[in-house]
C-alpha positions in Angstrom: 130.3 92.6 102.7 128.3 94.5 100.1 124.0 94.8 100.6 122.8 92.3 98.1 125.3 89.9 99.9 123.8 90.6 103.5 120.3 90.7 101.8 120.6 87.4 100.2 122.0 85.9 103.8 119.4 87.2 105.4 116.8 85.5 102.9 118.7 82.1 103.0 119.0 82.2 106.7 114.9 82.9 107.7 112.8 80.1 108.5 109.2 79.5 109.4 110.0 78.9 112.7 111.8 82.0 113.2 108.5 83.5 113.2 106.8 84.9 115.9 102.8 83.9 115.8 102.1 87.6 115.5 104.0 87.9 112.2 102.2 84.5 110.9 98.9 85.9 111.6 99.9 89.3 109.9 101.4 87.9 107.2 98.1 85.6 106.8 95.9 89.3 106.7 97.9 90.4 104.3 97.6 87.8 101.9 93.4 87.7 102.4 93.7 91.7 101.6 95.5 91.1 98.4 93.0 88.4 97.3 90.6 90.8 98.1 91.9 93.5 95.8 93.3 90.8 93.2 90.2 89.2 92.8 87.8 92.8 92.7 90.4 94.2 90.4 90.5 91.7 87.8 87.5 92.9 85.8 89.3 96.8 84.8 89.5 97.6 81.7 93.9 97.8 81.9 93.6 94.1 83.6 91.4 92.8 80.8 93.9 93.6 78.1 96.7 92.4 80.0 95.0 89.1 80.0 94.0 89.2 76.3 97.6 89.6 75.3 98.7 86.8 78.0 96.3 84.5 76.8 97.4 85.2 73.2 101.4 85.1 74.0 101.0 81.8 75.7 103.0 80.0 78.0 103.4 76.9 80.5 100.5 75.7 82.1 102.7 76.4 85.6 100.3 79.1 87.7 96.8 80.5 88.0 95.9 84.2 87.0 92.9 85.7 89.1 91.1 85.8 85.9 90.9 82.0 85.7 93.6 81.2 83.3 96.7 78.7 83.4 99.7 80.6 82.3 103.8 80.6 82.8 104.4 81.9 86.3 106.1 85.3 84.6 103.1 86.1 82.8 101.1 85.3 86.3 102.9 87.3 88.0 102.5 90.3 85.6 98.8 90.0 85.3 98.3 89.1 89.2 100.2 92.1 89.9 98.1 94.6 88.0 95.0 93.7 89.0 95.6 94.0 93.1 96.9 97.7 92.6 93.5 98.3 90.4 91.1 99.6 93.0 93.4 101.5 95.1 92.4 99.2 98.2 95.6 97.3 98.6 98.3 97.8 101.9 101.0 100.2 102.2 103.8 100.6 104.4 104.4 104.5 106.0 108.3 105.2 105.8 108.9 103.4 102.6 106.0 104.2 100.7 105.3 100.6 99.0 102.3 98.6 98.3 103.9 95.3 98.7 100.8 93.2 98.5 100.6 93.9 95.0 104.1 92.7 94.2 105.3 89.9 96.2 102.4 88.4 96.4 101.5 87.9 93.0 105.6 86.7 92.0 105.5 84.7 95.3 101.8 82.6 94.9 102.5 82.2 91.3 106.1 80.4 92.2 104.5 78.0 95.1 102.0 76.9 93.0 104.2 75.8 90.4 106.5 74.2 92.9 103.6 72.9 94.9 105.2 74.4 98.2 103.5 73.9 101.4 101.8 77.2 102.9 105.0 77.7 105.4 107.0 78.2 102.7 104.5 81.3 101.0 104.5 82.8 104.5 108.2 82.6 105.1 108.6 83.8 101.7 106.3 87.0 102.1 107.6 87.9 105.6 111.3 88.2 103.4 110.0 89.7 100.5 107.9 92.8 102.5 111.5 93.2 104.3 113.6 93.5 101.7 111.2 96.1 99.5 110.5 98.0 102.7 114.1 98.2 103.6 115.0 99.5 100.6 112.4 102.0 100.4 112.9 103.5 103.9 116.4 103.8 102.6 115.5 106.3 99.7 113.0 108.0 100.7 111.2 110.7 100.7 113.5 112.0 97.9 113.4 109.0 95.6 109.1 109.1 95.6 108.8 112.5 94.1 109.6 111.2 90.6 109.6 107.7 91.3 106.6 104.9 92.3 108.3 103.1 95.0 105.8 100.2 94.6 107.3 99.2 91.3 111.1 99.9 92.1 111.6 98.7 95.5 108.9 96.4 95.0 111.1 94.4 92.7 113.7 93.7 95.0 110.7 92.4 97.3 109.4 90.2 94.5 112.8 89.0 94.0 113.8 88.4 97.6 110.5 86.1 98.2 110.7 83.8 94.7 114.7 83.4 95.6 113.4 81.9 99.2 110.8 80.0 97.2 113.3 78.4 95.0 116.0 77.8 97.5 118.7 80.0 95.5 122.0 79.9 97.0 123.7 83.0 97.8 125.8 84.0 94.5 122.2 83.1 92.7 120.6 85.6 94.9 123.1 88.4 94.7 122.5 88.4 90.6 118.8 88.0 91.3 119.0 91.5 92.9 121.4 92.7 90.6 119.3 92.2 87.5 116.0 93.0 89.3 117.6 96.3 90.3 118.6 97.3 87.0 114.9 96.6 85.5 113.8 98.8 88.5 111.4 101.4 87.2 108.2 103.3 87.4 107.7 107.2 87.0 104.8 109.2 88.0 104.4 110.9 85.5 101.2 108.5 84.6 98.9 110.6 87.5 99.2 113.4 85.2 96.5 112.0 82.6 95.7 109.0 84.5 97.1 106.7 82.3 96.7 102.6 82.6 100.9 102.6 83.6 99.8 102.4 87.3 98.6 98.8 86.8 101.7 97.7 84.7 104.3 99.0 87.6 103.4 96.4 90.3 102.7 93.9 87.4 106.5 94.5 85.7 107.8 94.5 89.4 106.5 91.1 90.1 107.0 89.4 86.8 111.2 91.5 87.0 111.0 89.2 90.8 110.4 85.8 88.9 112.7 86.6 85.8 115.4 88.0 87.4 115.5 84.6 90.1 114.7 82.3 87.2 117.8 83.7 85.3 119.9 83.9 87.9 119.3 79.7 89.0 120.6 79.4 85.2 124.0 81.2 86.4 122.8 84.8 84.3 124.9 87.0 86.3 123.5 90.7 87.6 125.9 93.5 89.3 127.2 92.9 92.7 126.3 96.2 94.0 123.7 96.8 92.1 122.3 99.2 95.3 125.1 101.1 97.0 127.2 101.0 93.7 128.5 104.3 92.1 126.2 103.9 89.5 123.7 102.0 91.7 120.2 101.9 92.7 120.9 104.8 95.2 122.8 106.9 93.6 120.9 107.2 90.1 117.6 107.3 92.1 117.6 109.2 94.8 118.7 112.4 96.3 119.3 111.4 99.4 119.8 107.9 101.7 120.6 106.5 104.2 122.2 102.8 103.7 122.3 102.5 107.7 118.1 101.4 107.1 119.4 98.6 105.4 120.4 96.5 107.2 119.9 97.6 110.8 118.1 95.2 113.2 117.2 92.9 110.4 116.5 89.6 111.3 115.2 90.6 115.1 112.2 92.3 113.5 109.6 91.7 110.9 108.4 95.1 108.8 105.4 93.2 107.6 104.0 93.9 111.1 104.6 97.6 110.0 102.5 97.0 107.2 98.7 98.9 106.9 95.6 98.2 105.5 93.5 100.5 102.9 89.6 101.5 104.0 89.1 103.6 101.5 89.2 103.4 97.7 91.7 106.1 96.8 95.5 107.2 97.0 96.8 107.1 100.6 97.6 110.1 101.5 94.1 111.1 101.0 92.6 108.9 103.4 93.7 111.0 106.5 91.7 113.8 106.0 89.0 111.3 104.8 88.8 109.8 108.2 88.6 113.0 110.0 85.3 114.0 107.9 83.9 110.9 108.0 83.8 110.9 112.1 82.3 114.3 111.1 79.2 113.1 109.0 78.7 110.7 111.3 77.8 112.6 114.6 77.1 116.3 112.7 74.2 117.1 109.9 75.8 118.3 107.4 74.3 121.6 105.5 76.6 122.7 103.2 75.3 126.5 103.0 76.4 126.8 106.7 80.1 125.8 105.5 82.5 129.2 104.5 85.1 127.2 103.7 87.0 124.1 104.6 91.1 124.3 105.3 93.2 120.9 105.3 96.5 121.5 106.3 98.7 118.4 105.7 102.5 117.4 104.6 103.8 118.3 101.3 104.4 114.8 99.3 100.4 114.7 99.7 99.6 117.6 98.0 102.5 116.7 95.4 100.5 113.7 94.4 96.8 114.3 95.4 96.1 118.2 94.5 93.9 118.6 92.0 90.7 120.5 92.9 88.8 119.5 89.8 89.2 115.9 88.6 87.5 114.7 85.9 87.3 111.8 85.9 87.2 109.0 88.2 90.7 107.8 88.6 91.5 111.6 89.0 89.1 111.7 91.7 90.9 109.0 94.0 93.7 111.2 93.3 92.3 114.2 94.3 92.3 115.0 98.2 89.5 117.8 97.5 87.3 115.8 96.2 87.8 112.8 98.3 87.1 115.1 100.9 84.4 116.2 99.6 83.2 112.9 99.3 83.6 112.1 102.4 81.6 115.0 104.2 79.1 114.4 102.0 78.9 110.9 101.9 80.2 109.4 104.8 82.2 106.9 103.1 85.2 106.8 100.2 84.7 102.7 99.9 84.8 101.2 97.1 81.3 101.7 96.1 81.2 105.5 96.7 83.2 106.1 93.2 80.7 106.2 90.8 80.4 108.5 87.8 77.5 109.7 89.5 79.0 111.4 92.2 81.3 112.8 90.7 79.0 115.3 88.8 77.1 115.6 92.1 76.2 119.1 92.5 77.0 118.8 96.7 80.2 117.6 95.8 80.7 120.2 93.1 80.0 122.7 95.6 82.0 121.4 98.7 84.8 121.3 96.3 84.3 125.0 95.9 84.9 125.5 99.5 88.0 123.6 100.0 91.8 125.0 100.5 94.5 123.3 101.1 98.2 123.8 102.6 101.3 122.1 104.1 101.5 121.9 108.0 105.1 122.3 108.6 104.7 120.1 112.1 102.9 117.7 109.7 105.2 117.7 107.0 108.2 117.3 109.7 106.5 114.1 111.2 106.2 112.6 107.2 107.0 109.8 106.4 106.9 108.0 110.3 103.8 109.8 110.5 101.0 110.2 107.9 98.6 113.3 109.4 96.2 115.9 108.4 94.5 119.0 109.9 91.3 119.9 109.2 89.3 123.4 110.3 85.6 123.8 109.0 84.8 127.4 109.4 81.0 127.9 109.3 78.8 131.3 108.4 78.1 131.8 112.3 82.1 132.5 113.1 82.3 128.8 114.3 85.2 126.7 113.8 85.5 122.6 113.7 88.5 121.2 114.3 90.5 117.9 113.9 93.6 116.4 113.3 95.3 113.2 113.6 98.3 111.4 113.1 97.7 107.8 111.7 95.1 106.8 109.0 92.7 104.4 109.8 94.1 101.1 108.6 97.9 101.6 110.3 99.3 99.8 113.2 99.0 102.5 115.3 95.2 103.0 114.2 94.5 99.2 113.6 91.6 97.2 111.4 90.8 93.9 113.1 91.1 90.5 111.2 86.6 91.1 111.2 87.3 94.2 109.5 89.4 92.7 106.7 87.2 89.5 106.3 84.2 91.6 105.7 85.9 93.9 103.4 87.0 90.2 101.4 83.1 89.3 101.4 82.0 92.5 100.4 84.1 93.6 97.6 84.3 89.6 96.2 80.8 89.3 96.7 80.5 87.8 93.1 81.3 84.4 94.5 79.4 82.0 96.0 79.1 82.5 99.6 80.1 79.2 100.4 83.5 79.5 98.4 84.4 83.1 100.1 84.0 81.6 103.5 86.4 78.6 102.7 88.8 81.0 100.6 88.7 83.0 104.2 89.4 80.1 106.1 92.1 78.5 103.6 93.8 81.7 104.0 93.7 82.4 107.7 95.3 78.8 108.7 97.1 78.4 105.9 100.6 76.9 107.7 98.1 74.0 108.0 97.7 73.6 104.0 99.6 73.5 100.9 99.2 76.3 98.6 97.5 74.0 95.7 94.9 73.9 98.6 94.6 77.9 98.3 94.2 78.1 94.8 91.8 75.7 94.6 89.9 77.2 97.0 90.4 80.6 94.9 90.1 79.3 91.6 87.3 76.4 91.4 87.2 76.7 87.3 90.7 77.2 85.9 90.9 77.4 81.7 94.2 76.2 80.4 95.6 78.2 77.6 97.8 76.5 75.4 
């Protein structure tokens, strides 16, 4: 039986009572974080013009953007999409390398509120859509990431796997679902080298390729059978090397989402470990800069590949920059969302700290990459003195967890624009939401919705 044939079995066959309460109460986390990254990010400049060209396309009255607006669930989905991946504070998974937040969940919401499904079916929808983009990532990587944003390819195949649950596709439907989701499968990285706005459209096209490619394929539009092991498949034209046995190997007796982590700070991932390690640093040391020779992080190669870059200048090049977020984070004690102004990043401490900073690849690091996600830091002083630490797992992973507090304060922080009243029943609607229907969520979410003709 070829993959999208087992994968669309395996989407068909989960239920909501399959579920063990761990994975409902993850799942619930995860869908609070991406409302919290959804709803800061919907005020960027890339989101905004994304919703001036929605709003002037048009569409059905059928969903609910986070900027307010009734639109056709495709054009939901892209906008919804864009905006959760905006402030670089939305989940990841370790060994496959996707944000899935930022693409299910905007294809999935936007398909239960037009079909005014009960918040069971969102969950059950979610838990299959994280396991089908995390499977598939695990399967191509680390070779497929180096020119290739995992978030918007194998996020696709997630989007699609939770709107064919959603819309109760049968198993032929779901098999061309995949196949034409797969072939729309793209995102280079090529954007980080001048920052450009493409970031945003990647999980956007991957959730709105989810809801096309289902919608189509309930019509009978057919997509290739083997669209990922295929000779001139997903796989092959994508990756270097895989290993199909991730596929499908203990699916259905465990739940990926539970894999899943959550962001603290408000820049690229694999900056954050070294970002924890100095911020334990500011926190117990005083920090005088002249005292500081210099300031080695040793860490695992794909970091460096996407993060190195010792003078950004800009903003969005800072988060992308694991010397300056290091910097920041010595200096500051903090790389939240409110530490990346354009203030600081002229900072003269920060200009010097920068200075002092050299970085390399541990090869025990880079060997435990991508199970592990570590960093080694040594801070060699004037006096001969050395500080050192290391660890394995950012803050934020399973293995170094965030509690449910931790995530509902970072949803009333960063959201803080609402009334206080409307963030605490948005928390609540959210964290029991088996017990409502998702029209019950996005009214909570969206008290004022404009409908655009």
């Amino acid at each position: 039986m070829g993959l999208s044939y087992q994968i669309a079995d395996y989407v068909i066959g989960l239920t909501y009572d399959q579920l063990p309460k761990e994975v409902v109460s993850y799942t619930k986390r995860c869908i609070l974080d991406y409302y919290t990254t959804a709803l800061k990010g919907r005020d960027g400049v890339p989101i905004q013009m994304i919703d001036e060209l929605i709003r002037e396309m048009g569409g059905a009255s059928q969903a609910t953007t986070v900027t307010n607006a009734k639109n056709s669930v495709v054009n939901v989905a892209l906008l919804n999409g864009a905006a959760s991946h905006f402030i670089e504070l939305d989940d990841i998974h370790k060994t496959s390398i996707v944000h899935a937040a930022t693409v299910v969940m905007p294809a999935a919401i936007a398909v239960a509120e037009w079909k005014r499904l009960s918040g069971k079916a969102l969950i059950t929808a979610i838990v299959a859509g994280y396991e089908v983009a995390y499977r598939i990532g695990e399967t191509v990587s680390p070779s497929h990431y180096y020119y290739f944003h995992n978030t918007a390819t194998c996020g696709t195949y997630g989007a699609t796997a939770a709107v064919a649950k959603l819309l109760e596709l049968n198993e032929n439907q779901i098999v061309d679902a995949l196949g034409s989701a797969g072939t729309q499968a793209a995102g280079l990285w090529e954007f980080i080298e001048d920052g450009a706005m493409s970031k945003q459209l990647h999980p956007g096209k991957a959730a709105m390729h989810g809801v096309l490619s289902c919608l189509l394929a309930q019509k009978g539009f057919t997509g290739a059978k083997k669209i990922l092991e295929g000779s001139r498949g997903f796989f092959e034209a994508m990756s270097e090397q895989y290993d199909v046995s991730k596929m499908t190997a203990g699916i259905g007796d465990s739940f990926k989402i539970i894999e899943n982590s959550f962001r603290v700070h408000a820049s690229c991932r694999h900056t954050h470990p070294v970002m924890d390690l100095l911020v334990e640093y500011h926190k117990v040391h005083d920090v005088n800069i002249r005292t500081i020779e210099k300031i080695v992080i040793s860490t695992y190669k794909t970091a460096l590949d996407i993060t190195n870059n010792p003078s950004p200048d800009t903003i969005y090049a800072a988060k992308f920059s694991i010397q300056f977020c290091a910097a920041l984070a010595l200096s500051t004690g903090s790389g939240g969302y409110h530490a990346f102004t354009e203030q600081i990043l002229h900072d003269p401490t920060i200009q010097a700290i920068l200075e002092k900073i050299e970085v390399q690849v541990d090869k025990k690091v880079d060997a435990a990459y991508p199970k592990e996600w570590g960093a080694n830091l040594s801070i060699h002083f004037t006096d001969g003195s050395i500080y050192k630490a290391k660890t394995r797992y950012p803050v934020g992973d399973p293995e170094n967890p965030v509690s449910t507090e931790t995530l509902v304060e970072k949803f009333m922080t960063l959201t803080n624009e609402l009334p206080f009243e409307q963030r605490v029943q948005i928390v609540k609607t959210i964290l029991n939401l088996e017990q409502y229907k998702v029209k019950e969520l996005i009214g909570a979410v969206h008290r004022k919705i404009e409908i655009v003709s």
